[in-house]
PyMOL Python script that loads the backbone (N, CA, C, O; Angstrom):
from pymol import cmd

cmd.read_pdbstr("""\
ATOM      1  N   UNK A   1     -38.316  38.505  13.379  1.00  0.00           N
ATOM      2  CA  UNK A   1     -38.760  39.846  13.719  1.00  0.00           C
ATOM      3  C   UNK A   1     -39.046  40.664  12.469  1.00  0.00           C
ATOM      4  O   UNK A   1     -39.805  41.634  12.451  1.00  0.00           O
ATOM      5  N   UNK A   2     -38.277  40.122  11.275  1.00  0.00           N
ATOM      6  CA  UNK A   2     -38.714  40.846  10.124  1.00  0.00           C
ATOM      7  C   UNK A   2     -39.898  40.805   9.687  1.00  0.00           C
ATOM      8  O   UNK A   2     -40.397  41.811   9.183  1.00  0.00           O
ATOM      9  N   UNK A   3     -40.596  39.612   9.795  1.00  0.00           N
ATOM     10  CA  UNK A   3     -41.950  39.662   9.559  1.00  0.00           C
ATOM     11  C   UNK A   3     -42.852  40.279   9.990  1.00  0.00           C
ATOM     12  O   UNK A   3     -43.637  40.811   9.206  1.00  0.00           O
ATOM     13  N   UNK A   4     -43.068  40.433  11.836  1.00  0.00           N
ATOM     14  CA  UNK A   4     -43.419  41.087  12.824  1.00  0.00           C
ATOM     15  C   UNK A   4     -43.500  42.792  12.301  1.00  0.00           C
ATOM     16  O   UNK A   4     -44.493  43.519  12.328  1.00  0.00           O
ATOM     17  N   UNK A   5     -42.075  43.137  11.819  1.00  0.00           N
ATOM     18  CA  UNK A   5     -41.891  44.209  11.555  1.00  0.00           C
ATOM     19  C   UNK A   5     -42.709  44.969  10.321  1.00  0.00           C
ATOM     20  O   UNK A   5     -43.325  46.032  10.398  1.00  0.00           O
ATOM     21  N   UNK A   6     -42.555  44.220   9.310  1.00  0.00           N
ATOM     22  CA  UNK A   6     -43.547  44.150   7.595  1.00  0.00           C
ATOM     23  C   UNK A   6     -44.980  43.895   8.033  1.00  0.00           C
ATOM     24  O   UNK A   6     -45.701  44.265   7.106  1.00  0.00           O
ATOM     25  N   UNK A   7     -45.787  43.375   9.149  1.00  0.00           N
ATOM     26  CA  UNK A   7     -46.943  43.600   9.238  1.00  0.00           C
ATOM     27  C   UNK A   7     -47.473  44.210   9.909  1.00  0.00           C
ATOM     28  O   UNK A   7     -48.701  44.230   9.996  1.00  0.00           O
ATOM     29  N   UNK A   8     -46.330  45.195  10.886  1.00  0.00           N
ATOM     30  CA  UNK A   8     -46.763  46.560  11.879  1.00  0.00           C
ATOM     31  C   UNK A   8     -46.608  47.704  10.541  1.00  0.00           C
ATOM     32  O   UNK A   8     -47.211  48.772  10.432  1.00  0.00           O
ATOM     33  N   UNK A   9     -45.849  47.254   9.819  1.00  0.00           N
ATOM     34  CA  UNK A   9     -46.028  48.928   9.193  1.00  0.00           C
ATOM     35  C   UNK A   9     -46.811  48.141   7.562  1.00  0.00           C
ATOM     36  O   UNK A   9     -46.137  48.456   6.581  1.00  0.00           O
ATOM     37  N   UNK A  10     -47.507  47.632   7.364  1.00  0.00           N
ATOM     38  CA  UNK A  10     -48.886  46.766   6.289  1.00  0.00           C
ATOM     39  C   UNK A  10     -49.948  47.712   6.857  1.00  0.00           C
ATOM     40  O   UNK A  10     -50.558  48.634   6.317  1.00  0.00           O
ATOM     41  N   UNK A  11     -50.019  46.954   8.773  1.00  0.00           N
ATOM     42  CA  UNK A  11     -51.029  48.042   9.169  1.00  0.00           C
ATOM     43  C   UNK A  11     -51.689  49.661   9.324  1.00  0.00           C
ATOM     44  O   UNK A  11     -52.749  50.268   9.172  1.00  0.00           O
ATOM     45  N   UNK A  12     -50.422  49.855   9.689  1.00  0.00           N
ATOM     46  CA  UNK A  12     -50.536  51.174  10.056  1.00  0.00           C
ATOM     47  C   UNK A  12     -51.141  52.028   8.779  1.00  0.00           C
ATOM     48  O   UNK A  12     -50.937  52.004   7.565  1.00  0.00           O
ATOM     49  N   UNK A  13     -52.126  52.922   9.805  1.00  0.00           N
ATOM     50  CA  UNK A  13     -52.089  54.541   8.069  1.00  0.00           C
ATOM     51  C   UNK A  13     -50.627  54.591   7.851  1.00  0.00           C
ATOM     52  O   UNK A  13     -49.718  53.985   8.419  1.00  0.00           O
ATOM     53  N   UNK A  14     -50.618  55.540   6.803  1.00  0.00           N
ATOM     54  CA  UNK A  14     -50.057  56.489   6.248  1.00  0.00           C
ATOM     55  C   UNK A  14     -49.596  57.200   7.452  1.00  0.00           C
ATOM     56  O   UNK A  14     -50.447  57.128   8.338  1.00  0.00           O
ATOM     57  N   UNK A  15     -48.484  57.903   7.815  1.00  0.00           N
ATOM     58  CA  UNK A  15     -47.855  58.760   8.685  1.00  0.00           C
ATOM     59  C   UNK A  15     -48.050  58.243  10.145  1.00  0.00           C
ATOM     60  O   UNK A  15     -47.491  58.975  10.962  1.00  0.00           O
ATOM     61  N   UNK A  16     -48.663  57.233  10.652  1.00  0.00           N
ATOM     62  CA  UNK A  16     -48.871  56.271  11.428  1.00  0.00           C
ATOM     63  C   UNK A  16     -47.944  55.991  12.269  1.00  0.00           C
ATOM     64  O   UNK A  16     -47.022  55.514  11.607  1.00  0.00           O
ATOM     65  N   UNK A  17     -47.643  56.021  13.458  1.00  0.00           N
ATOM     66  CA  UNK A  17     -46.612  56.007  14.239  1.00  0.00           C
ATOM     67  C   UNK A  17     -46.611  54.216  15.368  1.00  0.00           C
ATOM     68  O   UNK A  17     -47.554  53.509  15.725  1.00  0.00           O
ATOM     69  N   UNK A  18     -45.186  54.091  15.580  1.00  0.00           N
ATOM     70  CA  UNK A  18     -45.015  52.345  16.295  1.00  0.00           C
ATOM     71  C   UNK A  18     -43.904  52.729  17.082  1.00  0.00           C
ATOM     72  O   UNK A  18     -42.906  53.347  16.711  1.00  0.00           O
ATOM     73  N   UNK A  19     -44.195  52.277  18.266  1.00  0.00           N
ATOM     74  CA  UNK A  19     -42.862  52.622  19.368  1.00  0.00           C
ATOM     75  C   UNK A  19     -42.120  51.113  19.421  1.00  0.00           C
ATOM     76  O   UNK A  19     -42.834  50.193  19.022  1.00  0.00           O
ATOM     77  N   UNK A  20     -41.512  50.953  19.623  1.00  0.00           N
ATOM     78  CA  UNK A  20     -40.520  49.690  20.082  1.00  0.00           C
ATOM     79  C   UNK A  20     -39.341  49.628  21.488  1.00  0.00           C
ATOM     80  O   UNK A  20     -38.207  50.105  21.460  1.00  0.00           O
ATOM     81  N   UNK A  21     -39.803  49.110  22.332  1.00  0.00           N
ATOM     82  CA  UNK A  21     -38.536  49.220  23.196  1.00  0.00           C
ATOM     83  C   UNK A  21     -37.735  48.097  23.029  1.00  0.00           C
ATOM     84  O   UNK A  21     -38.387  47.112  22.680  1.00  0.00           O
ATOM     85  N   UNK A  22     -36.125  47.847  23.204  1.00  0.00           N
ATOM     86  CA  UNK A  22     -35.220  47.007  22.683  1.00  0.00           C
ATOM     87  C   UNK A  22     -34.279  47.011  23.777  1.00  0.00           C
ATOM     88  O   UNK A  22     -33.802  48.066  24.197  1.00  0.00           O
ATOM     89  N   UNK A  23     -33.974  45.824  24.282  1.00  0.00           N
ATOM     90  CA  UNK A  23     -32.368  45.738  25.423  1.00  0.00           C
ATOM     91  C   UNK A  23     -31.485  45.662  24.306  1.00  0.00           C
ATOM     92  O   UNK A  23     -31.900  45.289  23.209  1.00  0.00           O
ATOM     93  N   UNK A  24     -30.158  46.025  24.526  1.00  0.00           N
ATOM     94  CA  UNK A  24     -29.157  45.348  23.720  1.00  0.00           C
ATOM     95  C   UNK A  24     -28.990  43.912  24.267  1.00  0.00           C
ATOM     96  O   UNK A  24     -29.399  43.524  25.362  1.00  0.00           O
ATOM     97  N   UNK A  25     -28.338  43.190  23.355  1.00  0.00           N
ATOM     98  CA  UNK A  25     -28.075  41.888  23.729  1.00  0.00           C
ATOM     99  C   UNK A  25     -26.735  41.340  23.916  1.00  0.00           C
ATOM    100  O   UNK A  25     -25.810  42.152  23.901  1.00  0.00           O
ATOM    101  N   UNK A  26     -26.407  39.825  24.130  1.00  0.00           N
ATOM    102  CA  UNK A  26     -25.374  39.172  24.725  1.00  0.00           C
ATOM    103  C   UNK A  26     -25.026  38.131  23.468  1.00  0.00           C
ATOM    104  O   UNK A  26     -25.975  37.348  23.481  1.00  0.00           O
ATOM    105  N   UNK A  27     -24.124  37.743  22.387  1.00  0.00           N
ATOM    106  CA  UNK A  27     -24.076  37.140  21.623  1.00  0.00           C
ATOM    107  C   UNK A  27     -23.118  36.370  21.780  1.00  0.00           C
ATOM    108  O   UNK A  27     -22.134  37.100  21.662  1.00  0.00           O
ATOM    109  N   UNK A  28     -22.622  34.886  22.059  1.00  0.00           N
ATOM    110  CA  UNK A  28     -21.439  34.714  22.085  1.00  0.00           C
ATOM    111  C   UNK A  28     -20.378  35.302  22.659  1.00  0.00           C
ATOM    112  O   UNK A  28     -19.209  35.222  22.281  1.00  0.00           O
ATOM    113  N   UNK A  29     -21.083  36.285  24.180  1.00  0.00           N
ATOM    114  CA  UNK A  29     -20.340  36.760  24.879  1.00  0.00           C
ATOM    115  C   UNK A  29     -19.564  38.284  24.652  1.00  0.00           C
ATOM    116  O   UNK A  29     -18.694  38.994  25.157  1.00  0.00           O
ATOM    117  N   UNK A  30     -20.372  38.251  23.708  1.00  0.00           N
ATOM    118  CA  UNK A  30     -19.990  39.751  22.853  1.00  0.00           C
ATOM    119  C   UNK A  30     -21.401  40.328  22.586  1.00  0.00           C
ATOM    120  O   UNK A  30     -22.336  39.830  21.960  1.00  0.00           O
ATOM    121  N   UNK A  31     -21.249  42.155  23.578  1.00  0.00           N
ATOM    122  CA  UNK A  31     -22.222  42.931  23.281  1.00  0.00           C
ATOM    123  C   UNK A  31     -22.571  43.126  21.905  1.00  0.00           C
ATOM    124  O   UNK A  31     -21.786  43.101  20.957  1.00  0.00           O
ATOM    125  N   UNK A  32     -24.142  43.377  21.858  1.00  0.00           N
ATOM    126  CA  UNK A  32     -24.477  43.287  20.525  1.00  0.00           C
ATOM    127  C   UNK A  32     -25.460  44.502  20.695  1.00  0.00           C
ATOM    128  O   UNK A  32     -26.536  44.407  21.285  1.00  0.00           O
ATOM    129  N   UNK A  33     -24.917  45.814  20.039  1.00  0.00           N
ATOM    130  CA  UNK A  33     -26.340  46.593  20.387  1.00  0.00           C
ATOM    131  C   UNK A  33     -27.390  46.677  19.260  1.00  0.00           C
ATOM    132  O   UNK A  33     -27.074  46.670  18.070  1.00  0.00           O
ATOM    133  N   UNK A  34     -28.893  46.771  19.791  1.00  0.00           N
ATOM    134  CA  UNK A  34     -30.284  45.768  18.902  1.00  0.00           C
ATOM    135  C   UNK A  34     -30.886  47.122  18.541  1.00  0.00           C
ATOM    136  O   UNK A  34     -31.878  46.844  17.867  1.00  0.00           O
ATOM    137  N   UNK A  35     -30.773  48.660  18.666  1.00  0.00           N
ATOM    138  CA  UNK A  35     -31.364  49.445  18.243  1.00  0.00           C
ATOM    139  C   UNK A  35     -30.820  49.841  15.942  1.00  0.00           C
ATOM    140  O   UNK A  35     -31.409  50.345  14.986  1.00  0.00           O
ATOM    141  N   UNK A  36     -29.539  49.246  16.169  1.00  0.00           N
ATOM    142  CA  UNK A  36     -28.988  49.553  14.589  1.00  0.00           C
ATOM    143  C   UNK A  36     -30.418  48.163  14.198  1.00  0.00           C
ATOM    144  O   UNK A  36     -31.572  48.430  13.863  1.00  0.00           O
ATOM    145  N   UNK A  37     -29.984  47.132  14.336  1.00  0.00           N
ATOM    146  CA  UNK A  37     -31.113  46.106  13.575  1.00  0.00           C
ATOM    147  C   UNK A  37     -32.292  46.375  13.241  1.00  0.00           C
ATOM    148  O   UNK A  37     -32.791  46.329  12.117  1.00  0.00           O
ATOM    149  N   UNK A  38     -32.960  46.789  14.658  1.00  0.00           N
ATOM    150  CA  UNK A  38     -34.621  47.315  14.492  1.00  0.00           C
ATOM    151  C   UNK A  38     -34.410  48.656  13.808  1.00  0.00           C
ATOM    152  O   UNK A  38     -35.520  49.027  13.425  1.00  0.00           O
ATOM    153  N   UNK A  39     -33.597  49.436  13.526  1.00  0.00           N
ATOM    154  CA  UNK A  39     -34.101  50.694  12.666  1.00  0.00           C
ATOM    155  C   UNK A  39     -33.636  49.908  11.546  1.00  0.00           C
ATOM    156  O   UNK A  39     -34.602  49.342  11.033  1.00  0.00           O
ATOM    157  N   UNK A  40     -32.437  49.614  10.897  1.00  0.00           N
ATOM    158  CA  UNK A  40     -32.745  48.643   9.501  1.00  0.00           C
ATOM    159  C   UNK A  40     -34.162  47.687   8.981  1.00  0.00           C
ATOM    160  O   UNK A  40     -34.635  47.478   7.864  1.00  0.00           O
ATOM    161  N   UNK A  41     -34.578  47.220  10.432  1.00  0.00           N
ATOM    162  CA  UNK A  41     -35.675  46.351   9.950  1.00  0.00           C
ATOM    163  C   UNK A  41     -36.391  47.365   9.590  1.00  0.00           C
ATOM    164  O   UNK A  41     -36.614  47.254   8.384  1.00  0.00           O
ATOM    165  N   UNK A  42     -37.006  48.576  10.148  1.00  0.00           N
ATOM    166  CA  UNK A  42     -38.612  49.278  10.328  1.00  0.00           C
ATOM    167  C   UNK A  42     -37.920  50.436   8.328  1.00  0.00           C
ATOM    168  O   UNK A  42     -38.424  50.688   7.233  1.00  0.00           O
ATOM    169  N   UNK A  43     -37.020  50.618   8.812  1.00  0.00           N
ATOM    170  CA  UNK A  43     -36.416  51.419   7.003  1.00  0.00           C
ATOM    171  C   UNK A  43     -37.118  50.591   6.133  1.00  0.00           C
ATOM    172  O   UNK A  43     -38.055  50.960   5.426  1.00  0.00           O
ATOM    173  N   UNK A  44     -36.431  48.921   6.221  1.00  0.00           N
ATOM    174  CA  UNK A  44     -36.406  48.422   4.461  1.00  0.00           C
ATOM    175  C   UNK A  44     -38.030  48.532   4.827  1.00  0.00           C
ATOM    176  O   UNK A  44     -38.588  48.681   3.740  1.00  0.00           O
ATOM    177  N   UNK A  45     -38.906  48.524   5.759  1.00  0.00           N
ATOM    178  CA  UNK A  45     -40.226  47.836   5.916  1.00  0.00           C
ATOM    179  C   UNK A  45     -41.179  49.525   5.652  1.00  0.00           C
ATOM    180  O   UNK A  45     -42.366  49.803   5.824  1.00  0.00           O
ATOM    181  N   UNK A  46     -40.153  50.251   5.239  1.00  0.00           N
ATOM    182  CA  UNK A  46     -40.871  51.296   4.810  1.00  0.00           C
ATOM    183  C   UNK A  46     -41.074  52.745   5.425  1.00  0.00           C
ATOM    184  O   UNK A  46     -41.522  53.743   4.861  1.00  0.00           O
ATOM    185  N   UNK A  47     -40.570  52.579   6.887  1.00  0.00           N
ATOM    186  CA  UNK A  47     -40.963  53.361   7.706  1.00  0.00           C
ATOM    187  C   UNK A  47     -39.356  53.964   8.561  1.00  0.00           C
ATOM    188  O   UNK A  47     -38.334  53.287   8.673  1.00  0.00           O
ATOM    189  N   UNK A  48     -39.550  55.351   9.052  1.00  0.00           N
ATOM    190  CA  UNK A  48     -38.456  55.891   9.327  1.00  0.00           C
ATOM    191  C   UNK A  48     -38.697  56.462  10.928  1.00  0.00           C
ATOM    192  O   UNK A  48     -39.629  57.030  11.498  1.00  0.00           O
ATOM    193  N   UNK A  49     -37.106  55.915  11.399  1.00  0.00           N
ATOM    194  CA  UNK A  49     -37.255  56.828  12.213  1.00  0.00           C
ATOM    195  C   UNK A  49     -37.442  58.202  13.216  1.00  0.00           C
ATOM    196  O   UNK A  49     -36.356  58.772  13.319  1.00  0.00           O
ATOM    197  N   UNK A  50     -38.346  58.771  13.853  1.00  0.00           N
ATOM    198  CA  UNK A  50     -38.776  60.096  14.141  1.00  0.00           C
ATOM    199  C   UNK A  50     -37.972  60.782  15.554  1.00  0.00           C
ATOM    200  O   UNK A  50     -37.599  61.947  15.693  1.00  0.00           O
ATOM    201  N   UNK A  51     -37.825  59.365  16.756  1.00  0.00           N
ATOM    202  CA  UNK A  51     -37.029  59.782  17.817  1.00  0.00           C
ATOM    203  C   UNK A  51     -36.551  58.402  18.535  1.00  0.00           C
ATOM    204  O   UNK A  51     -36.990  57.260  18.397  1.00  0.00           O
ATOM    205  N   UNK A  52     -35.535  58.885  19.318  1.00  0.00           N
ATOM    206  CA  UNK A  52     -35.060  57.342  19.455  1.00  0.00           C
ATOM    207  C   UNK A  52     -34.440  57.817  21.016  1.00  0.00           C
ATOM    208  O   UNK A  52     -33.666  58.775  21.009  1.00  0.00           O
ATOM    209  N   UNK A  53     -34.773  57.150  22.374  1.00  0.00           N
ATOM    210  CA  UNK A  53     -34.139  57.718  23.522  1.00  0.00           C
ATOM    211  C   UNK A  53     -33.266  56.099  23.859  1.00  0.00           C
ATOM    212  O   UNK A  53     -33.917  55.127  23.476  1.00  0.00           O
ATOM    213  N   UNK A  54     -32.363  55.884  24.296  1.00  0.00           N
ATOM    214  CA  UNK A  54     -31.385  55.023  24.837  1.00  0.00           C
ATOM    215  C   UNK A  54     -31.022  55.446  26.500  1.00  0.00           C
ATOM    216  O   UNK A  54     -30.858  56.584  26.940  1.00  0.00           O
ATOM    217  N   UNK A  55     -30.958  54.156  27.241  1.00  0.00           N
ATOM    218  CA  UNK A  55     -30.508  54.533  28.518  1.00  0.00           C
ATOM    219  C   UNK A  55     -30.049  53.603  29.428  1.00  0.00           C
ATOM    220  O   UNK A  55     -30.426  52.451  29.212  1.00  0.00           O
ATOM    221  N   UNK A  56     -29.244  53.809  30.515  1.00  0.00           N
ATOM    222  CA  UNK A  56     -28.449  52.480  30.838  1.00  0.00           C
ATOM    223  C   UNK A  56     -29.249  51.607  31.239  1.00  0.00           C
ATOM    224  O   UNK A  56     -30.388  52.064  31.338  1.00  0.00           O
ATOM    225  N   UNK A  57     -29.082  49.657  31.746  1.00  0.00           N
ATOM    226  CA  UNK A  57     -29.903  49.066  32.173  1.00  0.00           C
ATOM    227  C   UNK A  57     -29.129  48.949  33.123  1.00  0.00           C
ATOM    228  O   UNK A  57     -28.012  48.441  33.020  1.00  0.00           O
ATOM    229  N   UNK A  58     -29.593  49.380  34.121  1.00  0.00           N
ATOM    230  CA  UNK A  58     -28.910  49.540  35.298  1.00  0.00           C
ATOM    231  C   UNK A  58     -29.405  48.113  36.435  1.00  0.00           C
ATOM    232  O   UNK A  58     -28.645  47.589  37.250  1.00  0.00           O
ATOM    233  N   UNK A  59     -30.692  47.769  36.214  1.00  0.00           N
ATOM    234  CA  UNK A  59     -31.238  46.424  37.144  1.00  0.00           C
ATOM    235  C   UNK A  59     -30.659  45.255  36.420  1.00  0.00           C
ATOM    236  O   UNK A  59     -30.806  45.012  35.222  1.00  0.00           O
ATOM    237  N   UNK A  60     -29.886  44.462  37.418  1.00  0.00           N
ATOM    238  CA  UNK A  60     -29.884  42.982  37.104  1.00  0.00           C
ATOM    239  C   UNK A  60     -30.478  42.371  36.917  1.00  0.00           C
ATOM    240  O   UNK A  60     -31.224  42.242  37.888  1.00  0.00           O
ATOM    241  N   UNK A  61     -30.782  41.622  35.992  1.00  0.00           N
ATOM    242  CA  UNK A  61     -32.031  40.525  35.972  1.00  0.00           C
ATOM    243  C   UNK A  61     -31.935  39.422  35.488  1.00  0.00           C
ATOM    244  O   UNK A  61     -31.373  39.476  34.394  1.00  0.00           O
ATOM    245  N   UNK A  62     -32.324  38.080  35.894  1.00  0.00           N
ATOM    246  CA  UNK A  62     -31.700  36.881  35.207  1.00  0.00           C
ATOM    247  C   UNK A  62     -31.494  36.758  34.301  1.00  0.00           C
ATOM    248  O   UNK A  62     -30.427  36.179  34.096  1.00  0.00           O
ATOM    249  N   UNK A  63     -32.378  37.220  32.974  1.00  0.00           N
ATOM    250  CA  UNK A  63     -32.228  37.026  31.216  1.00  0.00           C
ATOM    251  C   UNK A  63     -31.013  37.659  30.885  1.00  0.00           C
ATOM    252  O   UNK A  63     -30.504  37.504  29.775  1.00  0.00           O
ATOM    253  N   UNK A  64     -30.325  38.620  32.087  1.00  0.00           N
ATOM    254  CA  UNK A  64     -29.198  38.737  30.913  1.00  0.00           C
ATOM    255  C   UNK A  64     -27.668  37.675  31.690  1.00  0.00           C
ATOM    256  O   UNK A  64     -27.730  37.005  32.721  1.00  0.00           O
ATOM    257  N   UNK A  65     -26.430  37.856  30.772  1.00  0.00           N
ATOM    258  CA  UNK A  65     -25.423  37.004  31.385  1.00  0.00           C
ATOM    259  C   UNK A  65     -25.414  37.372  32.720  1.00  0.00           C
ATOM    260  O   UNK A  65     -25.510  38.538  33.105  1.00  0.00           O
ATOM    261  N   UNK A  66     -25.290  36.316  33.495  1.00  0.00           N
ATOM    262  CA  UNK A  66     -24.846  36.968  35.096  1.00  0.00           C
ATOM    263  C   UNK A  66     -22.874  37.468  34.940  1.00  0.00           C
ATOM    264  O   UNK A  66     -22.490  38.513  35.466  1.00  0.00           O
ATOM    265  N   UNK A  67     -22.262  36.898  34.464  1.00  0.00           N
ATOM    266  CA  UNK A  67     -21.252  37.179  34.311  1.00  0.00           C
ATOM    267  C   UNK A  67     -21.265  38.773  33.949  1.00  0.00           C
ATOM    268  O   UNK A  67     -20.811  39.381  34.919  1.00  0.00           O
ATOM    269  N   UNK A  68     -21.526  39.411  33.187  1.00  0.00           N
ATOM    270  CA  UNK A  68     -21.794  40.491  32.359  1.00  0.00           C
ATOM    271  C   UNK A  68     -22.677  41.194  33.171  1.00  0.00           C
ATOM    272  O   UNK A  68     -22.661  42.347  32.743  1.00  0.00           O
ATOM    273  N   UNK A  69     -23.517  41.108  34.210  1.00  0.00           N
ATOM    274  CA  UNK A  69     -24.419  41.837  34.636  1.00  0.00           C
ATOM    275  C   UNK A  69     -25.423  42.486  33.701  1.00  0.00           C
ATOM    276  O   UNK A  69     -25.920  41.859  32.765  1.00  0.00           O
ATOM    277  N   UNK A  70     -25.727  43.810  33.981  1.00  0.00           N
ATOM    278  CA  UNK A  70     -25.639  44.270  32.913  1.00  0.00           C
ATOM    279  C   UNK A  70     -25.117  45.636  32.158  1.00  0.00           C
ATOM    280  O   UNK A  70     -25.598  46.318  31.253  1.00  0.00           O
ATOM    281  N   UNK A  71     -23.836  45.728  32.991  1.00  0.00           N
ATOM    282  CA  UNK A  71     -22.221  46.439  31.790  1.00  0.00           C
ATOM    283  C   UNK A  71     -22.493  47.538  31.466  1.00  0.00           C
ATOM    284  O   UNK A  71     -22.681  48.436  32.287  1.00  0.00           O
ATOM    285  N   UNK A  72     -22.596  47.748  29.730  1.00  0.00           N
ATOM    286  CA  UNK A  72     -22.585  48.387  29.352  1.00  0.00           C
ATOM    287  C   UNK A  72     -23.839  48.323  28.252  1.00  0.00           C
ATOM    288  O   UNK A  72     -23.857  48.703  27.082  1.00  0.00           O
ATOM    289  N   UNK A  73     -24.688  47.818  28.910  1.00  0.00           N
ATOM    290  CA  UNK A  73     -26.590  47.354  27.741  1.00  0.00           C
ATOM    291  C   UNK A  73     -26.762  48.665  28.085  1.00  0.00           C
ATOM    292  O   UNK A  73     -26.230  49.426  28.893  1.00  0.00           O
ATOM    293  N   UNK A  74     -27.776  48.754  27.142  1.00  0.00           N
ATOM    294  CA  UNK A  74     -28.578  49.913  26.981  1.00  0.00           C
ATOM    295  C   UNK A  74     -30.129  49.571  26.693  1.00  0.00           C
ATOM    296  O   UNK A  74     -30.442  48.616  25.982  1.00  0.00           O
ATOM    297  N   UNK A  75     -30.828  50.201  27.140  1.00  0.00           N
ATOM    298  CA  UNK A  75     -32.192  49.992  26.569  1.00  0.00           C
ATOM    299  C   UNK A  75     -32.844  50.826  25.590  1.00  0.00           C
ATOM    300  O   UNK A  75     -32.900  52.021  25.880  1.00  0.00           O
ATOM    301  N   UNK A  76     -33.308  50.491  24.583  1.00  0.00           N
ATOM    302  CA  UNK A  76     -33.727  51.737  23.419  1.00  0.00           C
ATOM    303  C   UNK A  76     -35.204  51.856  23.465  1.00  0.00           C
ATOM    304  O   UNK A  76     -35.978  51.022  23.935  1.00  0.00           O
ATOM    305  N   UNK A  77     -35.482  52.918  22.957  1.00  0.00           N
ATOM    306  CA  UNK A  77     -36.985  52.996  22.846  1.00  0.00           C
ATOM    307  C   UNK A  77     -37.022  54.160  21.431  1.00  0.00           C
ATOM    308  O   UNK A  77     -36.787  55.367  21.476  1.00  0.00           O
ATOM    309  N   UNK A  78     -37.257  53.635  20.674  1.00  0.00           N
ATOM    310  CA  UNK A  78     -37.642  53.642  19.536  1.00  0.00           C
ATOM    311  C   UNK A  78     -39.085  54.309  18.913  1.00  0.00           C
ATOM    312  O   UNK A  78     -40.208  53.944  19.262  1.00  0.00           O
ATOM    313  N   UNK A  79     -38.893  54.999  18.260  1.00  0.00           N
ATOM    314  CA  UNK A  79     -40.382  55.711  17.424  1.00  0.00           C
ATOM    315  C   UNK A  79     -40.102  56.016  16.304  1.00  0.00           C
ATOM    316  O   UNK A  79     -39.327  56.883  15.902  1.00  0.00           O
ATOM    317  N   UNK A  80     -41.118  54.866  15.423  1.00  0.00           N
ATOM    318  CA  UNK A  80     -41.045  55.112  13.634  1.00  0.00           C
ATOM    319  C   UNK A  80     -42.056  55.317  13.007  1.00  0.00           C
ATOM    320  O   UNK A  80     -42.969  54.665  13.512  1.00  0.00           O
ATOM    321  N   UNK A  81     -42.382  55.890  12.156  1.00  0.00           N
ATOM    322  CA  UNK A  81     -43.286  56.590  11.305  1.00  0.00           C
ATOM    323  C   UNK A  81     -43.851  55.909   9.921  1.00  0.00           C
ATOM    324  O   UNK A  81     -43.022  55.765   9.024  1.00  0.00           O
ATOM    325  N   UNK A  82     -44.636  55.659   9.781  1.00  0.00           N
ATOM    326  CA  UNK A  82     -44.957  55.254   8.392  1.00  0.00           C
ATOM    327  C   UNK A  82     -45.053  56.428   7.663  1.00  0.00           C
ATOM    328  O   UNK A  82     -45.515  57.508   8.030  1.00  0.00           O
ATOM    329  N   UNK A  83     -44.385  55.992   6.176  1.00  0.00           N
ATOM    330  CA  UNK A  83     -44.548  57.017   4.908  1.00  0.00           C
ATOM    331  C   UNK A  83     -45.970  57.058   4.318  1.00  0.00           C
ATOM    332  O   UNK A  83     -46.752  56.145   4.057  1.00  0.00           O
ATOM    333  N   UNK A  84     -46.042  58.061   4.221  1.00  0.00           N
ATOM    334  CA  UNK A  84     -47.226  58.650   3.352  1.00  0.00           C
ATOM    335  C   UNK A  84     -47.740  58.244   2.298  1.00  0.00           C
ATOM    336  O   UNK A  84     -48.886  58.559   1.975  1.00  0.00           O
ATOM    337  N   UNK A  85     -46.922  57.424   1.540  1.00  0.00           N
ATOM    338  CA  UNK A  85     -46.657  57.094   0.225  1.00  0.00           C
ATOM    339  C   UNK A  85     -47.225  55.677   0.271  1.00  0.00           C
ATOM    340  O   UNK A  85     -48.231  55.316  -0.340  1.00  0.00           O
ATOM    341  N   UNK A  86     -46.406  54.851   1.131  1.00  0.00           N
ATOM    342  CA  UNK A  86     -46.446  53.599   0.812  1.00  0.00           C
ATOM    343  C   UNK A  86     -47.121  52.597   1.782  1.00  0.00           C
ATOM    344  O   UNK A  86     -47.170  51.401   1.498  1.00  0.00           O
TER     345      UNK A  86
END
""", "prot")
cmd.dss("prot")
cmd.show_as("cartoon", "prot")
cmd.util.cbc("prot")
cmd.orient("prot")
């Protein structure tokens, strides 16, 4: 995804905006929430975040553990900005 990430913000203008939506995930049975990663990725890749909304995932759906339902996931939705600069 780091790569993915380094050639959305290559593209973009200058002040250029990229939304991302993100589930948290299931790791070894241990919640893992995926909105800290993707804002580390879109930072080192140059670009900052502007607004960020989170909210429960309230529908079951096969991709996640059935055991776990889905708990305490969250879904993020994400908006980052390219710098001006770089």
């Amino acid at each position: 995804m780091g790569e993915c990430v380094a050639e959305i913000a290559r593209v973009l203008r200058p002040m250029g905006k990229a939304a991302i939506v993100v589930g948290d995930s299931i790791v070894q049975g241990r919640l893992v929430p995926m909105d800290g990663p993707y804002r580390r990725m879109f930072t080192e890749a140059g670009m900052r975040c502007v607004d960020r909304f989170s909210f429960d995932q309230r529908r079951y759906t096969r991709s996640f553990t059935p055991k776990l339902k889905t708990g305490n996931k969250q879904t993020h939705v994400l908006l980052f900005e390219r710098h001006s600069g770089k």
